[in-house]
C-alpha positions as CSV (number, residue, x, y, z in Angstrom):
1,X,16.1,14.5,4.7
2,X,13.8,12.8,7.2
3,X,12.4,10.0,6.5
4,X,8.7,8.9,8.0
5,X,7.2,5.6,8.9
6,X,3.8,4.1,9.4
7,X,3.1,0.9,11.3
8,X,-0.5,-0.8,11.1
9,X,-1.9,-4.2,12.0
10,X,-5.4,-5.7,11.5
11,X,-6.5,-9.2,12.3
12,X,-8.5,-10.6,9.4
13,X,-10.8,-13.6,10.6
14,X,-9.7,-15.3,7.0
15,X,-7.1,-18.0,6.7
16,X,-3.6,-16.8,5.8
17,X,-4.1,-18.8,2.4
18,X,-6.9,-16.7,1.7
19,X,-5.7,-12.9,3.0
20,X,-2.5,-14.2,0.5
21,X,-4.7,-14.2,-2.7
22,X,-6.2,-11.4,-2.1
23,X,-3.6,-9.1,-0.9
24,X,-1.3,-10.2,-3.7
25,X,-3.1,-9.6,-6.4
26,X,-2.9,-5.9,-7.9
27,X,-6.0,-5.5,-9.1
28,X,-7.5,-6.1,-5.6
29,X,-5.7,-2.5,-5.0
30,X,-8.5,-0.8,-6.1
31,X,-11.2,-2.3,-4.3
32,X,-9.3,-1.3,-0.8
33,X,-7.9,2.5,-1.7
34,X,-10.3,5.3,-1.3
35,X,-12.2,6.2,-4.4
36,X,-11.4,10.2,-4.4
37,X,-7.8,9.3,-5.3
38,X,-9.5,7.5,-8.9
39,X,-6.7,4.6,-8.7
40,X,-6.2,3.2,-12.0
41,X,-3.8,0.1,-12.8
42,X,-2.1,1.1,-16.2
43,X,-0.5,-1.8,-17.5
44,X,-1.3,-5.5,-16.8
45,X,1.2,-6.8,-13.7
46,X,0.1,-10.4,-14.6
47,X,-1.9,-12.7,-12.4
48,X,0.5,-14.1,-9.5
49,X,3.2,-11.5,-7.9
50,X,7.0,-12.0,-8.3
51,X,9.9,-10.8,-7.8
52,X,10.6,-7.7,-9.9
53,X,7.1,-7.2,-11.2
54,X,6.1,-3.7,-12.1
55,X,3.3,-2.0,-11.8
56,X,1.7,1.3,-13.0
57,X,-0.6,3.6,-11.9
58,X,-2.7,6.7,-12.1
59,X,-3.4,8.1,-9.0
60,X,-4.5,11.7,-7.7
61,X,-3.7,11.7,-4.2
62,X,-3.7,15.4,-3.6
63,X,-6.1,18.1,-5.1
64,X,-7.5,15.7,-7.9
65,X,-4.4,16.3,-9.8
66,X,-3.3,12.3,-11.4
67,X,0.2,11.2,-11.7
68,X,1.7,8.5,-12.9
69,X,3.6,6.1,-10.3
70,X,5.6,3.1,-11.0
71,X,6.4,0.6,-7.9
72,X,8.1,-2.7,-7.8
73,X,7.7,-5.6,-6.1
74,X,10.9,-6.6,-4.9
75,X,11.0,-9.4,-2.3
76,X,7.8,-12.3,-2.0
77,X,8.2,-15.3,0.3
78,X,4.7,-16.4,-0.6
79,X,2.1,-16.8,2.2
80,X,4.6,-14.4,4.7
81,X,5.5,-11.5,3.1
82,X,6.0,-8.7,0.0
83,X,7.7,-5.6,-0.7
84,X,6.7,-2.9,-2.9
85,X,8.9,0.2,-4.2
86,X,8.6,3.1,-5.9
87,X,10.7,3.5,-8.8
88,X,9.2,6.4,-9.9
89,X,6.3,9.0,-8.4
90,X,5.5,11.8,-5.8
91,X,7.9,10.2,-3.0
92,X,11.8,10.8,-2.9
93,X,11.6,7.2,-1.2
94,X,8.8,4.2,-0.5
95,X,9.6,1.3,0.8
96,X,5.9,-1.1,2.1
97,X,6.4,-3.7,3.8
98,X,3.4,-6.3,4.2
99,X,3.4,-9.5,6.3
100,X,1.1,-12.0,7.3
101,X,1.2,-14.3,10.3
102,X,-1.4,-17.0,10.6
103,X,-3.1,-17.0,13.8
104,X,-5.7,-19.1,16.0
105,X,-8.4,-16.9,15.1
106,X,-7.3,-15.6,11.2
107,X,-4.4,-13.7,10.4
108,X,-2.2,-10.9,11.1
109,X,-1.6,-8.3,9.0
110,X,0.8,-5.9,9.3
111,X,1.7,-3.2,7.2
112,X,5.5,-1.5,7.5
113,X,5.8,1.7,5.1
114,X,8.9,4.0,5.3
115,X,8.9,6.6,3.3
116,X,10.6,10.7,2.4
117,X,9.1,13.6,0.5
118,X,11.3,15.1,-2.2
119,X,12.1,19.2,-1.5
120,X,13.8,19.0,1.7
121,X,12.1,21.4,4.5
122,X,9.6,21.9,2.0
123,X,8.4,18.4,1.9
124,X,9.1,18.9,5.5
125,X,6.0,21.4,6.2
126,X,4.0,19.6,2.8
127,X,4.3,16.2,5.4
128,X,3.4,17.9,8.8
129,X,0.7,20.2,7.3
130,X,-0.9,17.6,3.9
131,X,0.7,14.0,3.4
132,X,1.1,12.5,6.8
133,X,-2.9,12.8,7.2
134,X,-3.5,12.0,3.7
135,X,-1.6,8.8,4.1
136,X,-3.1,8.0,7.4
137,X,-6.5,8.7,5.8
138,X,-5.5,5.9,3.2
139,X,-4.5,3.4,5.6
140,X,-8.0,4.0,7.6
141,X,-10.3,3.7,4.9
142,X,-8.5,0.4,4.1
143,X,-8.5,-1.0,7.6
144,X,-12.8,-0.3,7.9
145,X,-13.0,-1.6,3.9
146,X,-11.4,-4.7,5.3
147,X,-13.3,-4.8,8.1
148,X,-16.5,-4.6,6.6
149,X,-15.3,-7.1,3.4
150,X,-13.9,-9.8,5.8
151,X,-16.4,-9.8,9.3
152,X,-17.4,-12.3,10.4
């Protein structure tokens, strides 16, 4: 099975203390993920992220249909970096990587997703032809939502 990855950086002109709180707070999610996928937190993840926190969603990310999706956040060095996984939802594999490097003018933030499709050359085609724009479409909206949130 192939598996895909997406690389994307933005400088924020925030302080890396600041791009931290936002970023690792789940419920901030939401604000940054385009509203025709109706992202919904399900459970409460708590206030600060950890090591082996779960959290649930409802998302439609295709055709208004919801699912549920479970990931877990599996590595924090606070102020540098987390990792998020799916443990359970629409991918055979998702592994996000974000990291943040403070910088003379802000901070860099750089997002490292690898990820597979379940169905073998079907996910295949459903990547080339549906998710790899869908997910690209994602990542866009939350690089101008950032934009706009954070100029300065």
């Amino acid at each position: 099975m192939k598996m895909y990855q997406l690389e994307r950086t933005q400088f924020l002109p925030i302080s890396i203390d600041y791009a931290w709180k936002f970023f690792s707070k789940a419920e901030n999610l939401q604000s940054i993920t385009p509203n025709y996928m109706n992202f919904k937190i399900t459970n409460s993840p708590g206030k600060d992220i950890y090591s082996g926190q779960l959290i649930t969603y409802k998302v439609s990310p295709l055709f208004s249909v919801p699912i549920s999706w479970v990931t877990e956040i599996t590595h924090v060095i606070d102020g540098h970096y987390f990792v998020d996984e799916q443990r359970f939802g629409p991918f055979k594999f998702w592994h996000h990587q974000h990291h943040f490097v403070e910088t003379d003018s802000g901070t860099k933030m750089t997002d490292l997703l690898h990820y597979r499709l379940p169905f073998s050359v079907v996910g295949q085609a459903t990547h080339k032809l549906i998710v790899k724009k869908s997910i690209n479409d994602i990542f866009d909206h939350r690089h101008q939502v950032l934009k706009a949130r954070f100029a300065e």
